[in-house]
C-alpha positions in Angstrom: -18.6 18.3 101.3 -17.6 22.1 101.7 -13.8 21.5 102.2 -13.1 25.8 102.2 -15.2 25.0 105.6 -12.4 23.1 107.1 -15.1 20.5 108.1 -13.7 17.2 106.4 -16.5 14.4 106.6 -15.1 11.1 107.4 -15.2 9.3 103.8 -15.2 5.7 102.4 -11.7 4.7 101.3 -12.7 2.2 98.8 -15.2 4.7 97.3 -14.7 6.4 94.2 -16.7 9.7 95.0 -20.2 10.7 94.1 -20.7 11.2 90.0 -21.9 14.9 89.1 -25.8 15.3 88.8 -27.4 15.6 85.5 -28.7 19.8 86.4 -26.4 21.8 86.5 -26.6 26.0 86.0 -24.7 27.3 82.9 -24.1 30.9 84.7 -22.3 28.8 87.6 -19.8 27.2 85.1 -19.3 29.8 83.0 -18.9 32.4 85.9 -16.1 29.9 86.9 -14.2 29.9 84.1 -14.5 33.6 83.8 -12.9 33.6 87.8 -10.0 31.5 86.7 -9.4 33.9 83.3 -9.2 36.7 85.5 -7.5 35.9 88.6 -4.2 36.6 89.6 -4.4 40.1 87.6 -5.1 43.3 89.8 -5.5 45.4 86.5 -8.3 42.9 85.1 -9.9 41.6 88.4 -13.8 40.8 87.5 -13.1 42.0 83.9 -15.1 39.5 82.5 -17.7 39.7 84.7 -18.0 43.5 84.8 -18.4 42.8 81.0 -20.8 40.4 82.0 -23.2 42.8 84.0 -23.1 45.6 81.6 -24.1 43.5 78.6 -27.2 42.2 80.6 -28.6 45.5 82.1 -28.1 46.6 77.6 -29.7 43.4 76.7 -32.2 44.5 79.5 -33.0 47.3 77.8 -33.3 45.9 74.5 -35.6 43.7 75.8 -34.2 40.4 74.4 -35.7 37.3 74.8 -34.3 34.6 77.8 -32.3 32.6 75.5 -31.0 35.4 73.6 -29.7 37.3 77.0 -28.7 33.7 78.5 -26.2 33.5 75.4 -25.5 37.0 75.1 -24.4 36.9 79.5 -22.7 33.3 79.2 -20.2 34.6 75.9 -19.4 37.7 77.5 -18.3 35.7 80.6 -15.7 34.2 78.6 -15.0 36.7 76.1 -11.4 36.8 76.7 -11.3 33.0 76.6 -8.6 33.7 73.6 -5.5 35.1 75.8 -4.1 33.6 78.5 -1.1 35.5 79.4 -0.9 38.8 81.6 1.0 40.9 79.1 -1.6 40.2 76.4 -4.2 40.8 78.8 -2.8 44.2 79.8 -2.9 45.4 76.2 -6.1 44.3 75.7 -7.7 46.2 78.2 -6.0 50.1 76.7 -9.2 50.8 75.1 -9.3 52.4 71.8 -5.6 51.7 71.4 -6.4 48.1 71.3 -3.5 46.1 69.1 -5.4 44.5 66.3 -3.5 42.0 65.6 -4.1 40.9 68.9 -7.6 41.5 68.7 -7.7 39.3 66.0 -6.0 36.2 67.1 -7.7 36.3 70.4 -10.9 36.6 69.1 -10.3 33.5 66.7 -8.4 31.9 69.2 -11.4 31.8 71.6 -14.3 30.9 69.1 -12.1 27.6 68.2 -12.2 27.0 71.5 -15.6 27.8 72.4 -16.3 25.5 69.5 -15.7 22.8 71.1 -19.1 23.3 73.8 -21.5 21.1 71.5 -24.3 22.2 73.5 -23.7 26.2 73.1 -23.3 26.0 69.2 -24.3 29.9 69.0 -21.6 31.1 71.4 -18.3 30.5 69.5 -19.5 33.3 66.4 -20.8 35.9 69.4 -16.9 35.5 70.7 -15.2 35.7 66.7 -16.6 39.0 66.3 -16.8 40.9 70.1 -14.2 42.9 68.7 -15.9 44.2 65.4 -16.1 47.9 64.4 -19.5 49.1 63.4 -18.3 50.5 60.3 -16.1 47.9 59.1 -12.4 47.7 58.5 -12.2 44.6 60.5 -10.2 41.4 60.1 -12.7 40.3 57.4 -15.7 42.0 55.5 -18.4 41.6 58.0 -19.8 45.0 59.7 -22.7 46.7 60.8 -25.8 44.8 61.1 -24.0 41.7 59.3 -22.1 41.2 63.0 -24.1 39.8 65.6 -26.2 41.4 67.9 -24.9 40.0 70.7 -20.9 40.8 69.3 -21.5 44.2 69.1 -23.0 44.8 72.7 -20.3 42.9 74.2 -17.7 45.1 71.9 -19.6 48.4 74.0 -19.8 46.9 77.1 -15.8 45.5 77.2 -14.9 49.3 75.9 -16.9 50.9 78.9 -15.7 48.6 81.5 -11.9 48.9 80.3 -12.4 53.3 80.7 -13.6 52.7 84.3 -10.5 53.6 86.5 -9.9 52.2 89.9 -8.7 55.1 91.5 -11.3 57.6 91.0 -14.3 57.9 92.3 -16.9 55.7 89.7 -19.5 59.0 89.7 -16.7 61.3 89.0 -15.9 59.0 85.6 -19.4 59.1 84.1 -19.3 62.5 82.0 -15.7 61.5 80.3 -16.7 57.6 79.3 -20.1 58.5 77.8 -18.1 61.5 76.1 -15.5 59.1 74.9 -18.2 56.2 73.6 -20.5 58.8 71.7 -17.3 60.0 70.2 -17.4 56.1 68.4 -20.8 55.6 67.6 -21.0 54.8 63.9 -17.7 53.9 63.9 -16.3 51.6 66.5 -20.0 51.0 67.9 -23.6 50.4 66.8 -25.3 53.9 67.4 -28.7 52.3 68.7 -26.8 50.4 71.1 -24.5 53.7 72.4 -28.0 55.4 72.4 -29.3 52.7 74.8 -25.8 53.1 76.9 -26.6 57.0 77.3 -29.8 56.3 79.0 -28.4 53.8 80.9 -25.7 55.5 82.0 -28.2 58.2 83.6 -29.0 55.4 86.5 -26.1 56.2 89.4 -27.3 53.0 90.2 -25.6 51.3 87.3 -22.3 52.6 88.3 -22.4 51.7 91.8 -23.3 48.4 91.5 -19.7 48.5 89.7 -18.4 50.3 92.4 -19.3 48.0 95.0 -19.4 44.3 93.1 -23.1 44.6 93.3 -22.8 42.9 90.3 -21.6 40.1 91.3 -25.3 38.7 93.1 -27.4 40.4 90.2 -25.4 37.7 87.7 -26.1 35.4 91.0 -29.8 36.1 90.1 -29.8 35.9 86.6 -28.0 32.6 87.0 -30.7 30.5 88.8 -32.9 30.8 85.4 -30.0 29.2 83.6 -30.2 25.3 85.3 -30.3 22.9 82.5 -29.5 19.5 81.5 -25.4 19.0 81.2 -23.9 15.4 80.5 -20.6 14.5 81.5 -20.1 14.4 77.6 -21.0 18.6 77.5 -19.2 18.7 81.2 -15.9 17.3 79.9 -15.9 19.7 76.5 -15.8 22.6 79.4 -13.5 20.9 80.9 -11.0 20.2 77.9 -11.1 24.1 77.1 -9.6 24.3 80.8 -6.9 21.9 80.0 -6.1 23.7 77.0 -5.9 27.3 78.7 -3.9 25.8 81.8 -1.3 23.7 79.6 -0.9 26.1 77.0 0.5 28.9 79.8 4.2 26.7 79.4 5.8 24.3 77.0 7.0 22.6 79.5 3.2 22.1 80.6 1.7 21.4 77.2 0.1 17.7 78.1 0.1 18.0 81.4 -3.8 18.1 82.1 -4.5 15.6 79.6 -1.8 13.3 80.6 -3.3 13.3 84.3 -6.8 12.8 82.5 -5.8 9.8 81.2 -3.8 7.8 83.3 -6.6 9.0 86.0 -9.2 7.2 83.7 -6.8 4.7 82.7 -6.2 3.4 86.7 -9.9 4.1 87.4 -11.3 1.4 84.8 -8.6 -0.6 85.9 -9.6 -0.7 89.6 -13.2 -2.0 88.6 -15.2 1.4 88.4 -18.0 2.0 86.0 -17.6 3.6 82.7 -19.1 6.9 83.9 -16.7 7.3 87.0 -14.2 6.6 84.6 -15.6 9.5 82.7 -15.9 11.5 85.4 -12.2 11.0 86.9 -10.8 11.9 83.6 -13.0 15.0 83.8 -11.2 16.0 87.1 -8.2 15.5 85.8 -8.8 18.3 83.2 -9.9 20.3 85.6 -7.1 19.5 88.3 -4.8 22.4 87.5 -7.1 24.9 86.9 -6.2 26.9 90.0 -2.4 27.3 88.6 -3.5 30.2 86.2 -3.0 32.7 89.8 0.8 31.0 89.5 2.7 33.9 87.3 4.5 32.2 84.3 7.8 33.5 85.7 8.0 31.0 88.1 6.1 28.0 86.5 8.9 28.2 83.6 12.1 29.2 85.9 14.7 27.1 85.1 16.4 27.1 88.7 15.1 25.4 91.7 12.1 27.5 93.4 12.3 30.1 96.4 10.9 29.1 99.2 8.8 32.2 98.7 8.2 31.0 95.1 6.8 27.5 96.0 4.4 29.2 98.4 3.0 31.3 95.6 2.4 27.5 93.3 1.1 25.7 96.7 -2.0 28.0 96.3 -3.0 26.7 93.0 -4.7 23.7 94.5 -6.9 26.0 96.7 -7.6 27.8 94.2 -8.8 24.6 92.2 -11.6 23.1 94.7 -13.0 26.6 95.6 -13.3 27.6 91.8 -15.1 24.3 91.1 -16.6 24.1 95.0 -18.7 26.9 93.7 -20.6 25.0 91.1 -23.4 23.0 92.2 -24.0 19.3 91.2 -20.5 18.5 90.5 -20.6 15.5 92.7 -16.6 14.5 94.3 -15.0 16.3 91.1 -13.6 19.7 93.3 -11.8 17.4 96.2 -11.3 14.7 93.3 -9.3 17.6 91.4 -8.4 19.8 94.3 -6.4 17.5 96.8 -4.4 16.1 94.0 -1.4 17.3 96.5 -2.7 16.2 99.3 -0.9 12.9 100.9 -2.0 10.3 102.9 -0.1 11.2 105.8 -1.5 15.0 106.0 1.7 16.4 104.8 0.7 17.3 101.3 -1.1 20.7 100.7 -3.2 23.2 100.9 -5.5 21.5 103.7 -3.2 18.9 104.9 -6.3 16.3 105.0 -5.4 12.7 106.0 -5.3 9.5 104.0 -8.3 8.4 106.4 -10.6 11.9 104.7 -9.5 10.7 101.0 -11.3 8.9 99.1 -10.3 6.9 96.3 -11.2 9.2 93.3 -8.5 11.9 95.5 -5.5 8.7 95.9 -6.2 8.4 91.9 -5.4 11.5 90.8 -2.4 12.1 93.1 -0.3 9.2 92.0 -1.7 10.1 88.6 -0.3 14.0 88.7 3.1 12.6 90.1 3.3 10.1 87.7 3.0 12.4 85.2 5.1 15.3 86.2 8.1 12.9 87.3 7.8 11.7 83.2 7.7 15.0 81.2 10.4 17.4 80.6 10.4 20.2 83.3 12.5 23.8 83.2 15.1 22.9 85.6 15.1 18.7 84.8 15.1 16.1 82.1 12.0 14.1 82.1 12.3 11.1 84.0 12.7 7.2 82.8 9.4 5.5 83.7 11.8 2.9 85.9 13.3 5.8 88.1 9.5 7.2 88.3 8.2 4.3 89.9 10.6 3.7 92.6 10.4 7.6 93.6 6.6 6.9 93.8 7.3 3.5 95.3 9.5 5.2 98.1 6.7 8.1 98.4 4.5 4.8 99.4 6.8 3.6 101.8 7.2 7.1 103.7 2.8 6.2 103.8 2.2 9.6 101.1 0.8 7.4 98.5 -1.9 4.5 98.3 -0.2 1.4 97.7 -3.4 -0.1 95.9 -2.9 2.3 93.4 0.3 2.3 92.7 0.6 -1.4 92.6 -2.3 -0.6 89.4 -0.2 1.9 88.2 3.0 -0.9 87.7 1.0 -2.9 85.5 -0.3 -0.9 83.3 2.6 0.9 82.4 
């Protein structure tokens, strides 16, 4: 079901959803969560994946083996996993000015996290050390050959893509950023790998591909050699990463995701469903707010009411959720299970006002489940509500036909 279409199929009420298939492609979820790092920022639009591209046409040129350029693509994709916020993001991107204390922590930051993929074990010390000088004086003692290959091409390739500037023609830029990268080799950067760079950097074609997002359907390509096995066990590890990046934006946000997750899971097993779409609901609700990293902190932690203008700019983030996970193939119901989480039953909700008769019952879940659990935490410009007064707002929101009644009647007995 290709909701972005506006083409709703008519769906099974009583139905759960479909359950993810057991293929999926690593480029497609990892190109995802390199999307939702990097939207919402002007200044670092397609950072990640720019970094991306240029470390696969080096590792090209190196002639690496599949699996070694698969690992070396997929960690530069989420590189930046480490920092979260715009300001952070801004500095990391000044080039050879680059705070190193910053450096640091978001480079440990983001191999704990990456940590937690058990089935890419390799990527996690490829993202602790993308910010290693060739000649040392780094945050511990490794240096030179000592830090991964794969580090150090991604440490060239995030340098080059941060000198590109918007506003000048791409061409125009060439001379100055292979001037300023030879002027590092042997110390910031390997000097075999700025000596691949300079013959790549001969190809206009390299550039332009920049210029015009070439790159985007050359990673498209790469991609389709990367379809493997992924178990909602390996799917949910992805998906707690999310969680962690969304939540950890506000402290007034810190349990959101997983809070959803569970009472999601919690109301699914209590319904009847199978262990796996329990598994798989909890998964969505991890994923559910991934779209509200476009939603600048300003206004997720203002402590008055929102703007009307304001509110438009958070109604987005559910858009933004389904098309981010729409692109991944195989995920079964999870993007409308996760993406119409605000949608209600009479078509008011948002973004694609769909009506209770196009939800299914994985979608009715995880909308009493996020307004059960926003009405119960702390929030900037409220005190979290008493469990009692958060049931008979949702129990009037079922009345006014927003929220399924089966549900909520589930929800009242397990809490």
């Amino acid at each position: 079901m290709r909701q972005t279409k506006n083409r709703v199929k008519k769906v099974e009420i009583k139905k759960l959803g479909n359950l993810p298939n057991s293929e999926m492609r690593l480029s497609e979820l990892f190109i995802t969560l390199s999307s939702a790092l990097d939207m919402g920022n002007f200044e670092i639009l397609d950072h990640s994946r720019r970094v991306a591209y240029i470390a696969l046409e080096i590792g090209g040129l190196l002639e690496l083996e599949a699996e070694e350029l698969n690992q070396l693509v997929l960690a530069a994709l989420v590189h930046d996993v480490g920092i979260v916020d715009y300001e952070n993001k801004a500095k990391a991107k000044r080039v050879f000015q680059i705070d190193l204390e910053l450096a640091e922590s978001h480079c440990k930051l983001g191999s704990k996290l990456i940590e937690k993929l058990t089935f890419m074990p390799d990527l996690a010390d490829i993202i602790h050390y993308h910010h290693h000088k060739w000649e040392g004086k780094n945050f511990n003692l490794i240096r030179k050959t000592q830090i991964p290959l794969a580090s150090r091409i991604i440490h060239l390739a995030d340098r080059i893509e941060s000198l590109i500037e918007s506003d000048t023609f791409i061409l125009n830029q060439v001379e100055g950023i292979r001037r300023e990268i030879n002027a590092k080799s042997g110390s910031w950067f390997d000097p075999e790998l700025v000596k691949i760079f300079s013959a790549l950097a001969q190809k206009e074609s390299f550039w332009l591909n920049l210029k015009v997002k070439e790159y985007n359907n050359i990673l498209e390509r790469w991609g389709q050699k990367t379809k493997t096995n992924i178990n909602l066990s390996d799917l949910e590890s992805l998906a707690s990463i999310v969680a962690h990046l969304i939540d950890r934006v506000s402290p007034f946000t810190s349990r959101h995701s997983s809070g959803v997750a569970t009472i999601a899971a919690m109301l699914t097993n209590d319904l009847g469903y199978s262990l796996e779409e329990q598994r798989a609901v909890r998964i969505a609700g991890l994923f559910h707010d991934l779209g509200k990293l476009i939603v600048p902190n300003e206004i997720i932690e203002k402590k008055g009411e929102l703007t009307e203008l304001e509110y438009r700019v958070v109604k987005q983030h559910t858009f933004y959720t389904h098309t981010l996970l729409d692109k991944i193939e195989g995920l079964g119901s999870i993007p409308q299970w996760a993406g119409f989480h605000h949608e209600r039953l009479d078509g008011t909700g948002y973004p694609f006002r769909i009506r209770g008769k196009d939800l299914n019952m994985g979608s009715r879940i995880m909308a009493v489940s996020d307004v059960f659990q926003a009405l119960t935490e702390d929030r900037p410009y409220r005190s979290a509500f008493s469990i009692t007064r958060a049931l008979e707002i949702i129990d009037q929101m079922q009345q006014d036909l927003k929220l399924d009644a089966d549900v909520i009647s589930v929800l009242k007995n397990a809490v």
